[in-house]
Structures are given as structure tokens and as C-alpha cells.
N, C-alpha and C positions, 0 to 999 in steps of 0.2 A: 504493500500500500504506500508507503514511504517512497519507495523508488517512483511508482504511478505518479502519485503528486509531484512528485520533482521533476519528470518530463514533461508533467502537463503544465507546471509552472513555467519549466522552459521556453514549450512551444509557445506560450503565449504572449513571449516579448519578440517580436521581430525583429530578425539578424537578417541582414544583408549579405551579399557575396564578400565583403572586404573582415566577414566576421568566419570564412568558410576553412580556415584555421582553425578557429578554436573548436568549431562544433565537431570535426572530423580528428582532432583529441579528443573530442568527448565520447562521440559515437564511432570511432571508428577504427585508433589507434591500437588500442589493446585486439584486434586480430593481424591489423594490416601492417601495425607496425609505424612509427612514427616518422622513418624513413620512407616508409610507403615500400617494403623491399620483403613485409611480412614477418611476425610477429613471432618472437621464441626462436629465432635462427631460421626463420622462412618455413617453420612448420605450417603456414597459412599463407595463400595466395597472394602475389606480390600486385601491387598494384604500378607502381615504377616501369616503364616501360610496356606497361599489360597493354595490347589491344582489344580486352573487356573496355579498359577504361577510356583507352583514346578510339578517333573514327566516330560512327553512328551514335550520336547521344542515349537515342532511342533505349538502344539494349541495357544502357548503366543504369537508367532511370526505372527500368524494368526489374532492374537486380533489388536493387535497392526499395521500390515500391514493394515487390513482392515474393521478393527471396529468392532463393537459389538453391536446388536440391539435386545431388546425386554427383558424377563425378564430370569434372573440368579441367579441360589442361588449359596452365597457363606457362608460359617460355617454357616449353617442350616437358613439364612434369605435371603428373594428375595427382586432383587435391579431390577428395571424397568428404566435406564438410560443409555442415550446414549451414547456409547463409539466412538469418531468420529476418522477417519480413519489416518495414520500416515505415510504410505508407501509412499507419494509423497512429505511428507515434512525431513523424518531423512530416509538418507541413510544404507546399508544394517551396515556399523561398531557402527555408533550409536545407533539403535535397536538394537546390540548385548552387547554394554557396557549396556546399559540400564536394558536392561534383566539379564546382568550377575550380576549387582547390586541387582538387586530385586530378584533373584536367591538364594543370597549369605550375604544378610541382614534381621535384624528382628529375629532372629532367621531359615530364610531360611536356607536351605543346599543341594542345585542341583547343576549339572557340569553347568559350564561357557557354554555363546550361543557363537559361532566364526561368524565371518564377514560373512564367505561362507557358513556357517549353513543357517543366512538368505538369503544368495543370491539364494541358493536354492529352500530354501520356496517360498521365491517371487517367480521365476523363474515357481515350479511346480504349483500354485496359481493364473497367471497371469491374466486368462477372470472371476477371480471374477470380478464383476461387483458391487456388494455392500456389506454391512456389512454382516458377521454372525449372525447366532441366536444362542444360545448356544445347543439347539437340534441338529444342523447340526454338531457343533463341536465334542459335544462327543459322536455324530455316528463315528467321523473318529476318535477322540483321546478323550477315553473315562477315565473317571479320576478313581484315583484308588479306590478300595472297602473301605468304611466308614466305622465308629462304630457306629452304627443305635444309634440313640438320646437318645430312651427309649429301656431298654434291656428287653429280654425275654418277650415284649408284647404278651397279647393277644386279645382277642373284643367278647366281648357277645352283643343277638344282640334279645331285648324283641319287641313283640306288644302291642299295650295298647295307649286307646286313652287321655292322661294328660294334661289340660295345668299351672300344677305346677310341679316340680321335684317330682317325686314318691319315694317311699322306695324302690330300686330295690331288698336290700335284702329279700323282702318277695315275690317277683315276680319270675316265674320259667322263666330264657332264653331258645332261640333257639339253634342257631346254634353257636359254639364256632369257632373262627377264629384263626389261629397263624398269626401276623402283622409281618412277616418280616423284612421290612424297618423299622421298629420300632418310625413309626408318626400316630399321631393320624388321624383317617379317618374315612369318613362314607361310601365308597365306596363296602363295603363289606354287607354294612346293609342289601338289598335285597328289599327295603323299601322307596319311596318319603315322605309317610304322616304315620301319625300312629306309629310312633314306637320311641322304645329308645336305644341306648346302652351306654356299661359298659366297659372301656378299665383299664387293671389293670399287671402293671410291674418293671421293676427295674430302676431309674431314679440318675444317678452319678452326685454327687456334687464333681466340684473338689478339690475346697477346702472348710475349716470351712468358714461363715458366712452368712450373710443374703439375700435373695436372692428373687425376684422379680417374679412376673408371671401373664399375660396380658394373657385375656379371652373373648371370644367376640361368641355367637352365637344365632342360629334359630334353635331351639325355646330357650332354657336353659339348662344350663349346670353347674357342679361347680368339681373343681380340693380338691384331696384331696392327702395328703402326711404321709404318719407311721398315718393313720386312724385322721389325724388333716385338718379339711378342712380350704384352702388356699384361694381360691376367688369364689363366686360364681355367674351366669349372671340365673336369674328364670323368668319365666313368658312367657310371647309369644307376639316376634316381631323380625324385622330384625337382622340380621349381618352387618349393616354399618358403626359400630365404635359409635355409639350413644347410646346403652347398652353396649359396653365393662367395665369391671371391672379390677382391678387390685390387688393381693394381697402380702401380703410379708408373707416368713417364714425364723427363724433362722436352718440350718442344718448343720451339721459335716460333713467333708467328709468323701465321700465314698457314697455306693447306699442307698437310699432310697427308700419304698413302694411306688406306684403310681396308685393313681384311678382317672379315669374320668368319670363322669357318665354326660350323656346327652339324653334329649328327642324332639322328633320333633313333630310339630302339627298338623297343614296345610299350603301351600303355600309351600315356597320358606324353602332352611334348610341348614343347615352349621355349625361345627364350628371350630373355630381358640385357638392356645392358642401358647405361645412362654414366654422363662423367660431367665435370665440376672442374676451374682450376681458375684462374686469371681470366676476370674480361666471364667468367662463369660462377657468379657467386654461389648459386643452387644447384641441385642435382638435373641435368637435365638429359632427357630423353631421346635416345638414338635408338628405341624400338619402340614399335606399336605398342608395347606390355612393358609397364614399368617395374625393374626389380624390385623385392619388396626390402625396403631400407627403414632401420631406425632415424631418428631425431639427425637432423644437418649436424654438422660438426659445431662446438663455440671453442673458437680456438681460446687457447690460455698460455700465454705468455711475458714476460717483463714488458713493464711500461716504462717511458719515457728514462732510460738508462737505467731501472730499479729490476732487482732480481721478484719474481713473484713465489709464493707459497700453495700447494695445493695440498688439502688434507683428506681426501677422500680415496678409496682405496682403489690401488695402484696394481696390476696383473704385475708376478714374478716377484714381491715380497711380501711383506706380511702385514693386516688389518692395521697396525697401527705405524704407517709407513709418512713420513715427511718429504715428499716432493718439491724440488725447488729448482726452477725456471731461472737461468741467469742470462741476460744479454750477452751475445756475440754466439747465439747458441749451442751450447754445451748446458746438462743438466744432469741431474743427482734425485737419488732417493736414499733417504736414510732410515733404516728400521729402527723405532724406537724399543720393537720390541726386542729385537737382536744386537741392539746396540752398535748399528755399524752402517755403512754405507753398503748398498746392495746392489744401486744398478744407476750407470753412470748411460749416458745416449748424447748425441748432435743431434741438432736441427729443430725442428719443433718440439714443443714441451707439452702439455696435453690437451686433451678433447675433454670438455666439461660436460657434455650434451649429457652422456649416459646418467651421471647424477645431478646435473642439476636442471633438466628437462624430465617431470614428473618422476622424482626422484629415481629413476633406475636402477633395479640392484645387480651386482656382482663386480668383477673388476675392470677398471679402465687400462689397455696397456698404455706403454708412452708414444706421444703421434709422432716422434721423430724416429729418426734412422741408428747404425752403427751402435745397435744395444749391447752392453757389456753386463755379466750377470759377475759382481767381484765374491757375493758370498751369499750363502743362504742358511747360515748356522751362526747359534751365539758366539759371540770372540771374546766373552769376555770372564771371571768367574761367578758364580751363580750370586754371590753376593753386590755383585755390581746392582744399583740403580740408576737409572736416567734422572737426571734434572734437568730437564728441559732444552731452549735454545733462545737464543739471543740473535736480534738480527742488529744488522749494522746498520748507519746511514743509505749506506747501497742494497737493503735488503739482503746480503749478502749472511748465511749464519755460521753460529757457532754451539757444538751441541756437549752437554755438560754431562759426565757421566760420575759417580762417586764407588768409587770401591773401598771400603774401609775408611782411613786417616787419606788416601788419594784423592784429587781429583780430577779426571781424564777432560780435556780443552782438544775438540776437534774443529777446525774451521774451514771453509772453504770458501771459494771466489773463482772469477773468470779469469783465465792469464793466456798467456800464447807461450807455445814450446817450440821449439826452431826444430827443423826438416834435420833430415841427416846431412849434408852440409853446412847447415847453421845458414844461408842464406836464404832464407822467408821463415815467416813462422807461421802457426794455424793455432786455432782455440785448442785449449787448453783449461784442468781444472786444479788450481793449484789446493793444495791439504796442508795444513798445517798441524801438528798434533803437539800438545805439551800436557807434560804430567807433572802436578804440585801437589806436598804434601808430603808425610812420612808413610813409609812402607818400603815392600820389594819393588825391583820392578817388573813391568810387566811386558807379555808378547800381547802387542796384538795384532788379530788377523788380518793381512792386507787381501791374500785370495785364498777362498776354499777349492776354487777350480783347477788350478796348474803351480806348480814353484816357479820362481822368476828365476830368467838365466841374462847372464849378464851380456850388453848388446854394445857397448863401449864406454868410455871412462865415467860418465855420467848417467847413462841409463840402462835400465834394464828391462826385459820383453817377458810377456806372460802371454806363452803359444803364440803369439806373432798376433793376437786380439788386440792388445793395450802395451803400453809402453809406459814407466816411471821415470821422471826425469829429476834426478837426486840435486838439491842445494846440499852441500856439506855432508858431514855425516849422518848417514842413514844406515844403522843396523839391522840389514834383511838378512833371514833365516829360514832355509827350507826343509821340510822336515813332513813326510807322507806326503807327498802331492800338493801340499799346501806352503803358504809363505806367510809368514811371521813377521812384525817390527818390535826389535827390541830395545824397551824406553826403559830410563830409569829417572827416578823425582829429581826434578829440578833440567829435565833433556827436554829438547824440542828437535821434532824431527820437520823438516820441511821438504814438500814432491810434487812434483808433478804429473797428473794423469793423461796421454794423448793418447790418439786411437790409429791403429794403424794406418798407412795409408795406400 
């Protein structure tokens, strides 16, 4: 009742087009998203570039009078949410400011909607009776001709009974297709069981960089790009997102070669594929049948030169694991429960979606590359406890451990370590450890996976994975498979961690 009265109070002061800001925070933002780009990491239709929004006014004013039900693809991915109806709550000038914002922001550029534009629509609209489906819409205001996904597709289309991916190069095909619409599809195969095809065209990066692409089918399939294959799903079994893969490639802009090659076996067949990267902020759609994927990515990493923290739990160590993001990418997780560093990576530092888009459970791994697993066992004796950590000005921390009359000071930071010639250097994660107080001292564990063998007068290699790069004295000890530092109260060991190259 509360809420009713307060739109009814609203409708009843008249706002203007120059007011079509505020009203579309009001009604609009929390799905679409403030940026117009869609709300919770684009879990909800973008409005930004949408041709719903730009083109025929007609069809927005129709969404908006009287909803929107069932599925809609907007920049090549399908949203299956309910759009609820608006014509009996904002009068015909506030669906017009509304619209002329969303019109005329974001990069938008359509004419302004007027009060009497919607009065009309409404007017010609009235015995709808319930939401649209977006079929019905763009039978009446069909939106304008796109630039199909993959250019100059085509689809070769073999028989042959596999259930591994075959060599299709040595296979002769059928019947050659031109794909039009330029998405990948099976619809042309001729074919439910038995057979494979081969789709092969021009695929436009908009810009330089790295770029993502999500795979999923019945029976198996694998994407390939300039003849470098990207991800691929093999073997025989469903399409329900439970063999999907995922792969990345670095590209240039501009088009790239593009082959899909897929085979069906028996039963049920399909397949999905969609990729994301630069110039592609969402997942977007390069088949008829969109894979089925969790929440967009929210990436997490340092701000403005400050190291960040993530506390939520981390795939490859343990529940109560302290994650931390340092600029010039290089990153760390330290097990509070095993009292140690556990898993050091480059590049990106994590995807928050999984927990913090409807809390999701289970573990997040790290979204960067070159993972090192240094230990996955306590280092230290059972009487050791954690006392927390300290960050720096740079977010940078330092994690406190107390064992008896001791106290263990582990720190870390961003540094760079020089190449095997010492002329360039690359990130780098510098450790510092110092032990204060009275007692013995102590080993602790650098890695439970390999002993370190020495690589020359400064550093040392563990299996050719990681590399330590020694200030001063540092007493390492190898001893079962494992390697040891051994500190005594009042020593400070200082190293360096880099990764192979």
C-alpha cells in the first residue's frame, strides 16, 4: 500500500522530458542498470546500444506500456525475464521522458518520444490484455538488418558414425551451405544421428586483446581461430552446461579465420558456443542456442595503484583462505588456516560473480593464469596461532603468526625480478619473513610440492614452475621432497617469487 501511494503521488506531479533522468533511476535502473549496459554485471538486458531501444519508437513504448514476456535476444544473447507492465503506473509524459533518456544516453542517438506519441500508442494498443513476446513485436516493428556475428559463413555437413572428434580434413562432405545469418546451427544438417559438421568464416574482433569463448555440446565439438584451436567439449553426452568448456585466445583487431567443427552420435544433439572480450563486454552469441552460463564475470582487482583483498573462498586452498590482488599483476592467497601462502598466479585476480551475485556456493578459482600450488599442508607446529594481518598504505599485507614466546612477520608486495640476463625485469612477488621473540628456531615450509635446486648464485628453481630470487642470506633446506627456510629470532629472510618463463 505504501509503495501504491508513493507512485500514485508521483504520477501526479508532472515531469517533463529534461526530468527523464531521474524517473529512469527511479523506474528503471535497478534492472537496466545505471549505465544502461544492465544491471548485476548485465544479468538483465542492456539497453546501451539495444535496437529495442533505438529505431521504431513504437515497439519501446509497447514494452514498456505492457511488458515483455518470454525470451529476447538483445547484442546476440537471450534474456528469459520478465519485463512487468508500466502503463497503469507512469503516465503517457513520463514514459516519454523516460524513453527520450534512454533514447539519447549511453551513447544512444534516436529523436525524442512526445507525451502524444505515447498517448497514441496507448490509445491504438488498448484491448492488449497482456504482455508481449518479442515475436509478436517484431512482426509489427521489426528491428533493423544486423551485421550477422560470423561473416561470410559457411557449413559443411559429413556422415560418419564417431564418438570422438574425427579428422574432418581427410573426410569428403556433403552438401555445402551458405549461413546467412551468420550463427552457428545444425539446422541445415539434414541429419538427427550420425553425422558431423564443419562451419568455417570471418569472425571480427573489435579490438586488440584477449578474448573469451564458452562451448557446450551433443555430442562434441571444438572452436578453432587462424588454424589455433580455442576450446574444445569431445566425447559423447549432453548439452546441459555440465561438459561446457571454456577457452581464451589473445587477437588483434580486425577479422579473424573461424572453424567449428562438431559431431553428433545418438540421442538428443546440439551445440552452443558465445565469447566476450574487448569492444564485447557481455556474452555474446555465435549460435542459434545459447550455452547455458552462470552470472557475467565482476572482475576484482587493485584500484587506483592499491593492492585489493578478497575473503571468500578460493578453489585449491582452504575455507578460510586471504586472497590479495596486487597491481602490476601478480597475486597471492594465504591460508589462514594452514598458516602459509598457498597459491601465488599472474594476470587477473578474481571473479566475484559466483559469491557475490545471489550468493553462490562453492569455490571461486583465480581468473588469472601461471597458477603455482606452493603448499597445501600446515608449516607450522600445532601450537602456532594466526593473529591476523595488517595492511599497508599500498594495501599491501603482513600476516602475524605467534608460536609460543615467537612471533612469525610474513609480508609481501609487488616487485620485479630480472630475466636470466639481468636485462629486463617482469613482476615479481617479493616475501619478506622475520621472526621476534625468544625460542628455537624455526623451519618453515617454502614448498610441499618439489625441493629447490639451485639455478645460479642468487636463485633457485622449484621443477622449473617458480623460481626464488635470494637478497642475502636465505637458509633453504631440502629434506622429503619438500623445502624448508630456516629462521632463527631476531633473522629476517628476504625472496623473491617469479614464474617461469
Amino acid at each position: 500500500m505504501l509503495r501504491t501511494a508513493l507512485l500514485a503521488s508521483l504520477c501526479a506531479v508532472p515531469l517533463h522530458a529534461q526530468d527523464g533522468g531521474q524517473l529512469y533511476t527511479l523506474y528503471c535502473s535497478a534492472c537496466h542498470g545505471a549505465d544502461g549496459k544492465g544491471a548485476t554485471g548485465g544479468q538483465f538486458p542492456p539497453l546501451a546500444g539495444s535496437p529495442w531501444v533505438l529505431g521504431d519508437a513504437a515497439r519501446a513504448v509497447k514494452v514498456v506500456l505492457h511488458g515483455l514476456h518470454g525470451e529476447v535476444e538483445v547484442d546476440g544473447r537471450t534474456f528469459n525475464l520478465e519485463m512487468p507492465p508500466q502503463g497503469a503506473i507512469l503516465p503517457d509524459d513520463q514514459i516519454a521522458a523516460i524513453l527520450t533518456h534512454a533514447r539519447s544516453s549511453w551513447g544512444n542517438k534516436a529523436e525524442p518520444v512526445s507525451a502524444d506519441f505515447v498517448k497514441a500508442t496507448r490509445a491504438a494498443s488498448a484491448d492488449r490484455k497482456g504482455p508481449w513476446t518479442a515475436a509478436e513485436l517484431l512482426k509489427l516493428h521489426p528491428l533493423p538488418a544486423s551485421t550477422p556475428p560470423i561473416a561470410n559463413l559457411l557449413s559443411q555437413v559429413y556422415q560418419g558414425e564417431w564418438q570422438r572428434l574425427p579428422d574432418f580434413s581427410t573426410l569428403k562432405p556433403g552438401n555445402i551451405e551458405e549461413e546467412h545469418d551468420g550463427k552457428i546451427s545444425i539446422a541445415k544438417a539434414g541429419f538427427t544421428e550420425l553425422f558431423g559438421m564443419v562451419w568455417q568464416g570471418d569472425l571480427t574482433a573489435p579490438e586488440a586483446g584477449e578474448f573469451r569463448f564458452r562451448l557446450d555440446a551433443d555430442d562434441g565439438a571444438r572452436v578453432l581461430l587462424d588454424d589455433k584451436e580455442v576450446v574444445k567439449v569431445d566425447g559423447i553426452g549432453p548439452m546441459d552446461g555440465s561438459r561446457a568448456k571454456e577457452g581464451k585466445i589473445k587477437l588483434t583487431a580486425g577479422a579473424h579465420k573461424l572453424r567449428v567443427e562438431y559431431f553428433e552420435y545418438k540421442g538428443q544433439e546440439g551445440i552452443a558456443l558465445s565469447w566476450r572480450g574487448p569492444g564485447i563486454p557481455s556474452w555474446r552469441n555465435l549460435s542459434d542456442k545459447p550455452p547455458k552460463t552462470g552470472p557475467d564475470p565482476i572482475v576484482i582487482g587493485p584500484q587506483n595503484g592499491r593492492a585489493v583483498v578478497y575473503r571468500n573462498f578460493i578453489a585449491s586452498t582452504t575455507p578460510r583462505a586471504i586472497g590479495i590482488g596486487f597491481p602490476g599483476g601478480v597475486n597471492l592467497a594465504y591460508s589462514a588456516d594452514n598458516l602459509a601462502p598457498e597459491l601465488i598466479w599472474t594476470g587477473a585476480f578474481m571473479d566475484g560473480s559466483r559469491h557475490w551475485v545471489e550468493r553462490g556456493q562453492g569455490n571461486q578459482p583465480p581468473a588469472g593464469e601461471s597458477i603455482v600450488k606452493l603448499s597445501g599442508t600446515p608449516i607450522l607446529p600445532k601450537e602456532a596461532r594466526f593473529r591476523g594481518y595488517k595492511l599497508d598504505p599500498a594495501g599491501n599485507p603482513t600476516f602475524a603468526v605467534q608460536i609460543g614466546g615467537l612471533t612469525l612477520q610474513d609480508s609481501w608486495k609487488p616487485t620485479d625480478a630480472p630475466d636470466e640476463n639481468a636485462a629486463t625485469r617482469q613482476p615479481a612477488l617479493q616475501r619478506r619473513v622475520s621472526l621476534k621473540g625468544s625460542g628455537s628456531g624455526l623451519e618453515l615450509l617454502i614448498s610441499d610440492q618439489s625441493e629447490s635446486k639451485v639455478f645460479d648464485d642468487q636463485e633457485v628453481s622449484f621443477a622449473d614452475r617458480f623460481f626464488i630470487h635470494t637478497e642475502g642470506v636465505v637458509n633453504l633446506i631440502n629434506r622429503g621432497g619438500k623445502t624448508y627456510l630456516k629462521l632463527l629470532p631476531g633473522e629476517t629472510a628476504t625472496f623473491d617469487y617469479r614464474w617461469n618463463r
